[in-house]
C-alpha positions as CSV (number, residue, x, y, z in Angstrom):
1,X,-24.9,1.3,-37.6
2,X,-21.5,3.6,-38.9
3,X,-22.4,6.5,-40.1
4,X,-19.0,7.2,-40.9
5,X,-19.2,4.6,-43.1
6,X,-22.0,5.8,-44.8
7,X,-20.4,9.6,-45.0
8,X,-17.0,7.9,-46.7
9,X,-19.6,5.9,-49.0
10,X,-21.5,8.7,-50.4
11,X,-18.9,10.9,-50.8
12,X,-16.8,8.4,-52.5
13,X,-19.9,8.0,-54.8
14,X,-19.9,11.7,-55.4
15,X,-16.3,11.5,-56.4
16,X,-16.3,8.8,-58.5
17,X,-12.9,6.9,-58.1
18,X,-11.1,9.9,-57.9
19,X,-9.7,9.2,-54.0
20,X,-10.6,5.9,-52.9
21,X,-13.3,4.4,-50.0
22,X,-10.1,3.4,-48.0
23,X,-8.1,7.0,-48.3
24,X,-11.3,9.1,-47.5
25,X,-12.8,6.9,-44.4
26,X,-9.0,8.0,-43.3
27,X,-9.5,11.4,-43.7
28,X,-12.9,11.5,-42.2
29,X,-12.7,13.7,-39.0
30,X,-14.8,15.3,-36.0
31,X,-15.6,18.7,-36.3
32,X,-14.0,21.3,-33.6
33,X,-17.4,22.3,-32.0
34,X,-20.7,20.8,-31.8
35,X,-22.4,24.0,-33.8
36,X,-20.5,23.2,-36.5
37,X,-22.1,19.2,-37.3
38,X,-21.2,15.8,-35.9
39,X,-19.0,14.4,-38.8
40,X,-16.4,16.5,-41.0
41,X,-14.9,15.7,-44.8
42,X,-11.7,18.0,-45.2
43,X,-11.1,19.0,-49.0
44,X,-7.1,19.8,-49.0
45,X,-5.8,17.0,-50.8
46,X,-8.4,16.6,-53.4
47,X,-7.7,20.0,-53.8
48,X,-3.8,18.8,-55.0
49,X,-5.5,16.5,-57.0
50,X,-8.2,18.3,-58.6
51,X,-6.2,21.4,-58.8
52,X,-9.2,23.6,-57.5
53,X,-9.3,25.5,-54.5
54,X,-10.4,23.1,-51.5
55,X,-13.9,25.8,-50.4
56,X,-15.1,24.8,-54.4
57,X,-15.0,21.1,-54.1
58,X,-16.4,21.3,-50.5
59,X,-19.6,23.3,-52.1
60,X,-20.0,20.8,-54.9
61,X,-19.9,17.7,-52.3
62,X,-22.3,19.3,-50.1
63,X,-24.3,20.1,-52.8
64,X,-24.8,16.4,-54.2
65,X,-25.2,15.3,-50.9
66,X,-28.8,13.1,-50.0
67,X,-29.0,10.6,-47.4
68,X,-32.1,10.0,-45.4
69,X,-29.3,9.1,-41.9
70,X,-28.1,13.3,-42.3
71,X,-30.6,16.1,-41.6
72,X,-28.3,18.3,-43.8
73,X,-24.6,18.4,-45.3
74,X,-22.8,21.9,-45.8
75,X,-19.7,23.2,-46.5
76,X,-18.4,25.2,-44.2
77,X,-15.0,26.6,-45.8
78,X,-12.7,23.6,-47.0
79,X,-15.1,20.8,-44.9
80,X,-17.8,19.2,-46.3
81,X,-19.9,18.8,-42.5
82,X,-22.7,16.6,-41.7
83,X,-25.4,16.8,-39.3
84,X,-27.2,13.4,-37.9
85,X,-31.0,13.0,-38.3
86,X,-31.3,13.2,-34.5
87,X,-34.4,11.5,-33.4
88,X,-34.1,8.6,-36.4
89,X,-30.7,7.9,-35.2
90,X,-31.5,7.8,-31.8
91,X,-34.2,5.8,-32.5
92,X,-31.7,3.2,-34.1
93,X,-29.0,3.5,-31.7
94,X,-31.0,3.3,-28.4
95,X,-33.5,0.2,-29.9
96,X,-30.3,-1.2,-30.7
97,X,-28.8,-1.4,-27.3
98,X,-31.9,-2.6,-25.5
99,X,-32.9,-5.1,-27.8
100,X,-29.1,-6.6,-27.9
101,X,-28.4,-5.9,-24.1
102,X,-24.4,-7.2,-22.9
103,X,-24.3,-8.3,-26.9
104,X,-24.0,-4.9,-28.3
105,X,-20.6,-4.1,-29.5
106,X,-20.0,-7.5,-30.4
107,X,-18.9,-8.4,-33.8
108,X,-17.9,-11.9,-35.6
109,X,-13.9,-10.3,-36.4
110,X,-12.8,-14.1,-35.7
111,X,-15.4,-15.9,-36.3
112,X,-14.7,-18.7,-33.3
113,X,-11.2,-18.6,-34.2
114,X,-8.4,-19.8,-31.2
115,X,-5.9,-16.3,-30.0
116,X,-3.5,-17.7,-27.4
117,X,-2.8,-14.6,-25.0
118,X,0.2,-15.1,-22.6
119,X,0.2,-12.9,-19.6
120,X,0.2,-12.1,-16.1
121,X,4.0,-14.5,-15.9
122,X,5.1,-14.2,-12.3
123,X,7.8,-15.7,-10.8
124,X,7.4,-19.0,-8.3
125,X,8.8,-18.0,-4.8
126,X,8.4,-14.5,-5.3
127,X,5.6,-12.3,-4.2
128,X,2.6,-10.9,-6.3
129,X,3.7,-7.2,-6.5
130,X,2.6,-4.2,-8.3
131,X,5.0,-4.8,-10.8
132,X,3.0,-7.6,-12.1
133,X,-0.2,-5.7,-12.5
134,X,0.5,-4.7,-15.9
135,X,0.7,-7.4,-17.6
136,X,-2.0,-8.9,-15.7
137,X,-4.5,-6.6,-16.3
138,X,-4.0,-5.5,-19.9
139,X,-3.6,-9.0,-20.7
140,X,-6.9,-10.2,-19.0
141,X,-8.7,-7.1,-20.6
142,X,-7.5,-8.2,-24.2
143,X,-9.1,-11.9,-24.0
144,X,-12.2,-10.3,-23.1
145,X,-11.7,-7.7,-25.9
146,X,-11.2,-10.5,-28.5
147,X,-13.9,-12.7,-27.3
148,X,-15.9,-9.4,-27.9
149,X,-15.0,-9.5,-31.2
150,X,-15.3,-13.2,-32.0
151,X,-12.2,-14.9,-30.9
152,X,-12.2,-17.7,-28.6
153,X,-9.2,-16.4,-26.2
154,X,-6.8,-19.0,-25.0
155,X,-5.4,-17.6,-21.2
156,X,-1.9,-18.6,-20.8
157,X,0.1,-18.5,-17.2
158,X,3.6,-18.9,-18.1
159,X,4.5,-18.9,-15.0
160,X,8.3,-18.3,-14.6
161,X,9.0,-22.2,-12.5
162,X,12.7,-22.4,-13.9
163,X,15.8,-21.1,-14.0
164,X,19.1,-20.2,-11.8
165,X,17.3,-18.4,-9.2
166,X,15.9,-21.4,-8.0
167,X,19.2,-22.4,-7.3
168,X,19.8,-19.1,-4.9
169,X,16.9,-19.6,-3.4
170,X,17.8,-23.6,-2.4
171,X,21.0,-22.8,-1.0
172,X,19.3,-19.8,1.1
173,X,16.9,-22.4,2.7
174,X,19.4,-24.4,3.4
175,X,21.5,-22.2,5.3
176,X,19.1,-19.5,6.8
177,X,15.5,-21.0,6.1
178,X,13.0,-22.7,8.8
179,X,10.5,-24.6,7.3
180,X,7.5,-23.4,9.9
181,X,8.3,-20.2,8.8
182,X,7.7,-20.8,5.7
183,X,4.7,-23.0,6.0
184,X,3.3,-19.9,8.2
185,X,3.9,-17.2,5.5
186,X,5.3,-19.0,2.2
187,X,5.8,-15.7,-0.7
188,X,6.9,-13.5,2.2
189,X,9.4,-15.8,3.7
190,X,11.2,-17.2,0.6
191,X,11.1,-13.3,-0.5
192,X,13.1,-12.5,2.3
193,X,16.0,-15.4,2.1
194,X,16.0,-14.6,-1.7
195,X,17.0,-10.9,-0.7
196,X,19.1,-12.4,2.4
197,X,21.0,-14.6,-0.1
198,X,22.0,-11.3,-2.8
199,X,22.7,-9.2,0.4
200,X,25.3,-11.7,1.8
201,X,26.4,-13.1,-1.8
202,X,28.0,-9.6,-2.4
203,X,30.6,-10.5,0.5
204,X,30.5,-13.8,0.1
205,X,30.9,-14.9,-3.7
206,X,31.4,-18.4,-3.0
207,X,27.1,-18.4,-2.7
208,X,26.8,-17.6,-6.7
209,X,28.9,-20.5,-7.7
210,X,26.8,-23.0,-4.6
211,X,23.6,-21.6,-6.2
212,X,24.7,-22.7,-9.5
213,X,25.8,-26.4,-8.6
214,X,21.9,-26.6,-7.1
215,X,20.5,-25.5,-10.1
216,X,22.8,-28.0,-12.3
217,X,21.2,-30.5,-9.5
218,X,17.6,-29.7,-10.6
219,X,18.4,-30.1,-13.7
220,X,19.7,-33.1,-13.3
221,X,16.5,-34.4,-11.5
222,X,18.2,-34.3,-7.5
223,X,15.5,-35.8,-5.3
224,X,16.4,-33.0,-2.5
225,X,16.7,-29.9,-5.1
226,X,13.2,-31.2,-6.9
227,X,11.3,-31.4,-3.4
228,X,12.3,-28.1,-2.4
229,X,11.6,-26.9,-6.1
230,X,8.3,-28.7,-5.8
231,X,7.1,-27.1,-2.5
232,X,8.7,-23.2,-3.5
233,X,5.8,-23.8,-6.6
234,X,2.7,-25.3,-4.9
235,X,3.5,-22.6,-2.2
236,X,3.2,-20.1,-4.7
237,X,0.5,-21.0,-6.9
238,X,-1.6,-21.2,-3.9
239,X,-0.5,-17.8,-3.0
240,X,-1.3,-16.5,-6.5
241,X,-4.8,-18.2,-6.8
242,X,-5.7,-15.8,-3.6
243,X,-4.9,-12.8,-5.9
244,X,-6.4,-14.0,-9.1
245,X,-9.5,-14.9,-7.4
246,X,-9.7,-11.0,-5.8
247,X,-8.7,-9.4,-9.8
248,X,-11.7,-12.3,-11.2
249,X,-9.1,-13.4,-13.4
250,X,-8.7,-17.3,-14.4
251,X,-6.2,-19.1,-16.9
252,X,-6.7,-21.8,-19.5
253,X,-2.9,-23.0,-18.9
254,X,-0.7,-22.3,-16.2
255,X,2.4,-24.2,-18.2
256,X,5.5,-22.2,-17.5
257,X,8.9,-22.6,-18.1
258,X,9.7,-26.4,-16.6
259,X,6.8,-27.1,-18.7
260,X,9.3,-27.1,-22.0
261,X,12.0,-28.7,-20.5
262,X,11.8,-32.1,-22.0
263,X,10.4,-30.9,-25.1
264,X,13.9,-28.2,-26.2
265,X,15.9,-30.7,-27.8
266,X,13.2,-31.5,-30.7
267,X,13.4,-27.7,-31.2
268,X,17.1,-27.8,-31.3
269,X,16.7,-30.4,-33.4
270,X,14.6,-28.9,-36.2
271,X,17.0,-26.2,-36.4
272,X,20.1,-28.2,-36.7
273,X,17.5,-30.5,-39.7
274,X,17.0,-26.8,-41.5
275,X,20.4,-25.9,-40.9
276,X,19.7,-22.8,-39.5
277,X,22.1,-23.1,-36.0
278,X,25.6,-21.9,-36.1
279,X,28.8,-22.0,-33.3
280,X,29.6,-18.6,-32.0
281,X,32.4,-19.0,-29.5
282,X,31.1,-22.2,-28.1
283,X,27.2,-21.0,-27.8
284,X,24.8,-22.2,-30.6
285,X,23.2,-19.6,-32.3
286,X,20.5,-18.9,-35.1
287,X,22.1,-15.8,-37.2
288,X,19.5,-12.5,-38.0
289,X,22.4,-10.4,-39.6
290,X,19.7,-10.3,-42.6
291,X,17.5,-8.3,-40.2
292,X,20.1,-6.0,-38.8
293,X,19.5,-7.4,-35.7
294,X,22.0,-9.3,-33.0
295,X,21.9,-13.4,-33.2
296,X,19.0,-15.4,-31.5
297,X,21.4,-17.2,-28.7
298,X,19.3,-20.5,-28.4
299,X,22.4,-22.3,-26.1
300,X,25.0,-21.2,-24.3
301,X,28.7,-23.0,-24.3
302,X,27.9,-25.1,-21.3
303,X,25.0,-26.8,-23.1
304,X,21.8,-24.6,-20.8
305,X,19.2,-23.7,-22.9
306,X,17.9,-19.6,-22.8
307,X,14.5,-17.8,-22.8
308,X,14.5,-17.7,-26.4
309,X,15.0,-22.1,-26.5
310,X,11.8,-21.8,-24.6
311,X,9.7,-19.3,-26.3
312,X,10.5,-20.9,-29.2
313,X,9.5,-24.4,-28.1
314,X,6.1,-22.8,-26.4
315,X,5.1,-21.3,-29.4
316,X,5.3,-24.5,-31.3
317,X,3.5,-26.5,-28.8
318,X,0.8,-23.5,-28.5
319,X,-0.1,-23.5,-32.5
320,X,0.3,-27.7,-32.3
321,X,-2.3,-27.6,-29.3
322,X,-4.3,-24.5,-30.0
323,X,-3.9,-23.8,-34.1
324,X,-4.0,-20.4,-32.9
325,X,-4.8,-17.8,-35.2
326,X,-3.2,-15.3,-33.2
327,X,-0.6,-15.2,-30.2
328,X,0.2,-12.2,-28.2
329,X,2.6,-12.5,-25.7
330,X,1.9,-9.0,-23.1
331,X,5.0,-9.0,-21.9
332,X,7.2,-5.3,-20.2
333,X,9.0,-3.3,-23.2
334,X,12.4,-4.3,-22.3
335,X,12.0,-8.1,-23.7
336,X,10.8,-6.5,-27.5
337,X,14.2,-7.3,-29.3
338,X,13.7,-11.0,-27.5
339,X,10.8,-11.2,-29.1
340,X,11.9,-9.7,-32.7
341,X,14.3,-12.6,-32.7
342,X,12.3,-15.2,-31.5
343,X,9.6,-14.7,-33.9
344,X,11.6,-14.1,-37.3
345,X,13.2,-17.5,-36.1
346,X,10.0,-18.9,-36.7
347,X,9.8,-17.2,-39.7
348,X,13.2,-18.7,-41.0
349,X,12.3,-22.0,-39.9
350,X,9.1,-21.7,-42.1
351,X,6.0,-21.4,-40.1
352,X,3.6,-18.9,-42.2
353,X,1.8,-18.5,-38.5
354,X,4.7,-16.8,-37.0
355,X,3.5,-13.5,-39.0
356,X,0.7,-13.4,-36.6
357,X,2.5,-13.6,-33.3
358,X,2.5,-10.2,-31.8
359,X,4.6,-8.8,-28.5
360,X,2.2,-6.4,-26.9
361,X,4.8,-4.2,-25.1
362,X,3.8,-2.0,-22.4
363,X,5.6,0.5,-19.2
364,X,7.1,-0.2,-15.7
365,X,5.1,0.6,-12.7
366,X,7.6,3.1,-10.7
367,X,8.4,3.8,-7.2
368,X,10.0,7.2,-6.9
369,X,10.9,7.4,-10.0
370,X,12.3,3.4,-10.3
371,X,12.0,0.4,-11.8
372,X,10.4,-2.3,-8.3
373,X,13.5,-4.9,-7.8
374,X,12.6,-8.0,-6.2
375,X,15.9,-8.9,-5.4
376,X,16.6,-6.0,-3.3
377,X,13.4,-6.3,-2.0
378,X,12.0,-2.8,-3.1
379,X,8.5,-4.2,-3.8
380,X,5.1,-3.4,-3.0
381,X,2.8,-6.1,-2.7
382,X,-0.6,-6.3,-4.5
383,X,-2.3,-7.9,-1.9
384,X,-1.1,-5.5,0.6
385,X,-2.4,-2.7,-1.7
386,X,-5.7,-4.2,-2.3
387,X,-6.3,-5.1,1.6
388,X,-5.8,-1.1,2.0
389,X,-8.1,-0.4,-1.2
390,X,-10.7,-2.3,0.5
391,X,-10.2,-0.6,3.8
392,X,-10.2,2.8,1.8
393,X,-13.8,2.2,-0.3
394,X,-15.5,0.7,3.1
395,X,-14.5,3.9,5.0
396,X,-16.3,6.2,2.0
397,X,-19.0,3.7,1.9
398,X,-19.5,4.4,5.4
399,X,-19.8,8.2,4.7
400,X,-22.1,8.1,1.6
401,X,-24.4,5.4,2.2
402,X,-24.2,4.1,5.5
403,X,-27.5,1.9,4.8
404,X,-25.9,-0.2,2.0
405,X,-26.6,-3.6,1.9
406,X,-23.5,-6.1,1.3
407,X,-20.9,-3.3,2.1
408,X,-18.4,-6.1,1.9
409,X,-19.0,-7.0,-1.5
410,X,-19.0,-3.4,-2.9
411,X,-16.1,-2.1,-1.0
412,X,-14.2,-4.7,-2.7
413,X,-15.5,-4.5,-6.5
414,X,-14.9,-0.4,-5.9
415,X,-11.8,-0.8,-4.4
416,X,-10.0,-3.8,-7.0
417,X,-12.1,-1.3,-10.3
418,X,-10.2,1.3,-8.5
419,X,-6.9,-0.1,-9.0
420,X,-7.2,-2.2,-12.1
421,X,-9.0,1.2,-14.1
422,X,-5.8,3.5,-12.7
423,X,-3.7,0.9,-14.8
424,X,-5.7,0.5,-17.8
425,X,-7.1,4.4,-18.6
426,X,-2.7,4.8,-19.6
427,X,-1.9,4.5,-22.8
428,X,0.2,0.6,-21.7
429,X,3.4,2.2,-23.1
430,X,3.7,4.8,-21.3
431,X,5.2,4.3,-17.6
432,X,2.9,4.4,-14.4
433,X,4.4,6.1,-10.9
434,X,3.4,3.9,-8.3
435,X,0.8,6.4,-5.9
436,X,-1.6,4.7,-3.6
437,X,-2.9,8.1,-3.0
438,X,-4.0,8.8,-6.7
439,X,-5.0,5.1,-7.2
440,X,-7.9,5.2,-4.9
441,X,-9.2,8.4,-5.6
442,X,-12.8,8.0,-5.6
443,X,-13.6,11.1,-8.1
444,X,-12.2,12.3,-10.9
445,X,-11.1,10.1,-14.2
446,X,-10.9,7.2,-11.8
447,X,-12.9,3.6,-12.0
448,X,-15.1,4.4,-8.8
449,X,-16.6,7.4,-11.1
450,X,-17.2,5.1,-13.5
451,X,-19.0,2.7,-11.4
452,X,-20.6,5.3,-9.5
453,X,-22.1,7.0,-13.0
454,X,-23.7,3.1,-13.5
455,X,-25.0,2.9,-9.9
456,X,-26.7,6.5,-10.0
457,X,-28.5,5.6,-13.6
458,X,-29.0,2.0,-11.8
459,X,-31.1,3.9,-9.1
460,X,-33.3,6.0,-11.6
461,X,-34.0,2.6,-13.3
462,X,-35.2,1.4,-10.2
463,X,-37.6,4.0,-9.9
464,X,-39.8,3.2,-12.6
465,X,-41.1,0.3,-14.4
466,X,-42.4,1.7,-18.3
467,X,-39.4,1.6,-19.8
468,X,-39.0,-2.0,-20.7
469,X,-42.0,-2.6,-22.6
470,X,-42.6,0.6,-23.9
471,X,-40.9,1.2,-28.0
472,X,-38.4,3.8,-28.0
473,X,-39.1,6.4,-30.5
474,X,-36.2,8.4,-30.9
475,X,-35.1,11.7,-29.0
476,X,-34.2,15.0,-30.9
477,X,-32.9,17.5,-28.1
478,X,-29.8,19.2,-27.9
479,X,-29.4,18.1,-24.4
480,X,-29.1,14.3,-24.8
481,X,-27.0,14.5,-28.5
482,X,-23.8,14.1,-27.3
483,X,-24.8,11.1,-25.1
484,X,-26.4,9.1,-28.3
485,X,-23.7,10.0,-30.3
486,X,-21.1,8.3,-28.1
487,X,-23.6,5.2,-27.1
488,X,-23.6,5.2,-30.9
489,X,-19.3,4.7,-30.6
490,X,-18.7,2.2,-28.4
491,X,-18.8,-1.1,-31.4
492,X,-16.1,1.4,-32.8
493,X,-14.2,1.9,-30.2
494,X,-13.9,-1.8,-29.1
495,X,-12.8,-2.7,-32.4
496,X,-10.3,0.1,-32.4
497,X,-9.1,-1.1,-28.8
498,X,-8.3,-4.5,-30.1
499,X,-6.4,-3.5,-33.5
500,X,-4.3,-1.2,-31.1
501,X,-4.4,-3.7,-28.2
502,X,-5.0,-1.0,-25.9
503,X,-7.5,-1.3,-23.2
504,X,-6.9,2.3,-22.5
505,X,-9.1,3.2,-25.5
506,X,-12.3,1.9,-24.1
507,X,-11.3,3.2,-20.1
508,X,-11.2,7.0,-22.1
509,X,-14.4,6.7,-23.4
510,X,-16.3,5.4,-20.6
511,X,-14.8,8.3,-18.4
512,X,-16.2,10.4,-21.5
513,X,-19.4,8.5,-21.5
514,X,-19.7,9.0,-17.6
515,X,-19.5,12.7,-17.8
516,X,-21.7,12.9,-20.6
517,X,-24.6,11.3,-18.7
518,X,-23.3,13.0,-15.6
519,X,-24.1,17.0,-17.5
520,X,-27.7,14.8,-18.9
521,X,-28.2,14.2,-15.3
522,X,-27.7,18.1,-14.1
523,X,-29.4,19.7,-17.1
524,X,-32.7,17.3,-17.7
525,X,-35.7,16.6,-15.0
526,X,-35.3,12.7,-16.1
527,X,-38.1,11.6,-14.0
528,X,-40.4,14.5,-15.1
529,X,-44.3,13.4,-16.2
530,X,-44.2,14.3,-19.5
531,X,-44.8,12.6,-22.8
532,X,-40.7,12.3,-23.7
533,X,-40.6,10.2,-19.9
534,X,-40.5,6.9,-21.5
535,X,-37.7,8.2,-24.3
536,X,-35.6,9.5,-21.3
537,X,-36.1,6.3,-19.3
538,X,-34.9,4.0,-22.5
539,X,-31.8,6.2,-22.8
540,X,-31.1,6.0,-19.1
541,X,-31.1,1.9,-19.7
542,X,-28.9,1.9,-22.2
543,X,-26.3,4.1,-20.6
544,X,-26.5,1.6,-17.9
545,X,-25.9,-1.8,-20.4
546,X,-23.2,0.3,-21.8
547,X,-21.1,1.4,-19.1
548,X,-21.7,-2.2,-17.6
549,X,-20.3,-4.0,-20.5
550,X,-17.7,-1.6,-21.3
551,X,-16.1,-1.9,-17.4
552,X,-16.4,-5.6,-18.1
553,X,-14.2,-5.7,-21.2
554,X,-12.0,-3.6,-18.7
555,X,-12.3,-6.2,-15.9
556,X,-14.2,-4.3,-13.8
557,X,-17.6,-5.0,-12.2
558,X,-20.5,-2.9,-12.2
559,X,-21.9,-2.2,-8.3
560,X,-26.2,-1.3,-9.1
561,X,-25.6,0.8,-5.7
562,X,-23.0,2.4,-4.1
């Protein structure tokens, strides 16, 4: 049920084609304070069109105004403002939830339709940090987020397997490396020759011109360079599993960049068929002057193949395998003109689909103020953070309810929510300071707030057994209004989270549905024997399905007790 739907439908009735269904659902608004209606119509620019002072035309809206959903519609200056029919609408919204359970909020957007969604990306032979959160965890949200909304989501690893740094890291094994060492601690040891190797190639530059001889080696298909190459991968994706499985996050495909290797030249190919490849001193490029933007460098003079070569060839193989209706690459904000060029490439090469590829950019994760480098090994490991997360929740655990059962368990969903909820309640733009401190607060607008709002309603549920079976038959007091109102939101508010691609949207509003029910919890005697002890119950449930779902589409779980 929209009820802003219906307002912008009546009123657009009342006007009669003078502004539009689309232009008025845009100017629909929220009124200031609660005293002054739940829904607002502001009457400026008909005003410009109608050439009538804006207070008229909100009388004569009000006026026509009859719909059995609004207990009354007044002006109130230039707005036209509506009040909800309380109990029938609470009625309809609470009914709603219970009867639908984890489905409501879904909607048929796609309608089974394939999105491919690439994310998460680390490098092989370098550790899981912090840095990779991001795109790990917005990108894991939005599959979830589509598949809310209809889409089958296609999770894509393109894990970064290729490239010259594999050569650096080859010729540091070979000088400083002890395979035992690795074997005993794989990410941290090859971490530390890769940093070993940059620290002593600044003296010695003869290493940058060895590193790129091993690289033209495994290229080439060197039986020595590809069984190191081999091991630095199967090292790592072992390593990586471990941290997956912690976040709850799997992958469809985990083809990276070596993946595309024997598949560039057919690209190349196609663009040299369509003509669209020029020479630019010695490099082959695909020009974007048209654009205004720089050329699309696809290969360099010495014949290796770039980012973009790949991209390119990944997305073709993605629509041939997938027939994706959608592909969204979540990738840092620095690679958006890479991304502008790769996909008005496809574009020029004629692929209609390539208008529905989208680079879903998002901020760094900062320490002191700086951009983590892996190569001067200013990194802070993720696994290291979430071992002290754990540590953290199992301490507070300890302190609140020493006699909870599976203290394990818990610690660890509060203390992973705690982290992945700190990254996703930003706006993904904007840039995160790294603070292990503010991450695992356990109050405030953090995830364990969250989770703890669910487990309190969780242990009111458990206290009674009515509210099941019993028909919910609305609720019209003043003290609950605000609650309904946003349970009635959140099939809005997903959908607005996935035209935006911003998980943040739905991590706002279950901090605002949290302290809602928090100030229902202080002001009402829930539990009280009273007629309206059912009503309360049924609203209690469906805060509980709510704020269960909504961590989900966040990829959070829900503790019943903490």
């Amino acid at each position: 049920m929209d009820l802003q739907t219906i307002y912008a439908e009546e009123i657009t009735k009342s006007l009669d084609g003078i502004l539009s269904y689309e232009n008025i659902i845009k100017l629909i608004e929220k009124p200031r304070y609660a005293s002054q209606g739940d829904i607002a119509f502001p009457c400026f620019t008909l005003a410009k069109i109608l050439k009538k002072p804006p207070n008229k035309i909100a009388n004569e809206l009000a006026t026509g105004f009859d719909h059995p959903m609004f207990e009354k519609v007044v002006a109130d200056g230039p707005y036209v403002n509506g009040f909800f029919q309380k109990k029938l609408i609470s009625k309809e919204v609470i009914t709603s939830i219970i009867d639908q359970g984890e489905h409501y909020g879904s909607a048929q957007i796609g309608n089974g339709e394939n999105i491919t969604i690439d994310f998460s990306s680390p490098n092989i032979a370098k550790p899981f940090s912090m840095g990779h959160l991001r795109s790990t965890v917005i990108g894991n949200s939005l599959a979830h987020i589509f598949e809310k909304c209809g889409f089958k989501a296609v999770r894509i690893n393109h894990l970064g397997d290729w490239g010259t740094q594999f050569g650096k890291l080859i010729v540091a094994y070979k000088l400083w490396g002890n395979e035992q060492r690795v074997k005993q601690n794989p990410i941290k040891e090859l971490l530390s020759l890769y940093v070993e190797f940059h620290d002593e190639a600044e003296q010695q530059k003869h290493l940058e011109e060895e590193a790129r001889i091993w690289f033209k080696k495994l290229e080439d298909g060197n039986a020595e360079a590809t069984k190191l190459w081999e091991w630095f991968r199967s090292e790592s994706l072992q390593e990586f599993s471990k941290i997956y499985g912690l976040l709850g996050i799997t992958f469809d495909s985990y083809h990276g960049e070596a993946f595309y290797n024997d598949k560039m030249e057919k690209t190349i190919q196609l663009l040299k068929v369509q003509e669209l490849l020029s020479s630019s001193d010695g490099a082959e490029v695909v020009h974007l002057d048209e654009y205004e933007l720089p050329p699309c460098l696809l290969k360099k003079s010495d014949g290796a193949t770039l980012y973009a070569t790949r991209d390119l060839t990944a997305a073709l193989y993605r629509q041939e395998t997938y027939h994706f209706k959608k592909g969204i690459y979540v990738v840092g904000h620095e690679q958006s003109l890479h991304f502008k060029q790769v996909f008005l490439v496809l574009e020029k090469m004629g692929y209609s689909w390539a208008k529905n590829l989208v680079h879903v950019p998002f901020g760094f994760i900062l320490k002191d103020g700086k951009k983590m480098s892996t190569r001067k090994g200013k990194v802070v490991l993720l696994e290291d953070v979430i071992g002290e997360a754990v540590s953290l929740a199992k301490k507070n655990i300890e302190v609140k309810n020493p006699g909870l059962q599976n203290k394990d368990k818990v610690a660890k969903q509060v203390a992973i929510g705690a982290l992945i909820f700190h990254d996703l309640k930003n706006e993904r733009l904007n840039n995160i300071e790294f603070s292990l401190q503010d991450m695992l607060k356990f109050e405030g607008e953090t995830g364990p707030y969250v989770q703890y709002t669910h487990a309190r309603a969780c242990s009111i549920l458990r206290k009674v057994h009515e509210a099941a079976n019993l028909p919910f038959v609305g609720l019209d007091g003043d003290e609950c209004w605000e609650l309904i109102k946003l349970l009635m939101d959140f099939p809005n508010v997903i959908k607005k989270s996935m035209n935006l691609y911003e998980p943040s949207q739905i991590a706002k509003y279950l901090i605002d549905l949290s302290q809602e029910f928090n100030k229902y919890y202080g002001l009402v005697r829930i539990l009280a024997e009273d007629a309206q002890k059912p009503q309360r119950i049924a609203l209690v449930k469906s805060v509980t399905i709510v704020l269960d779902e909504g961590l989900r589409l966040l990829g959070i779980q829900a503790p019943q007790e903490m």
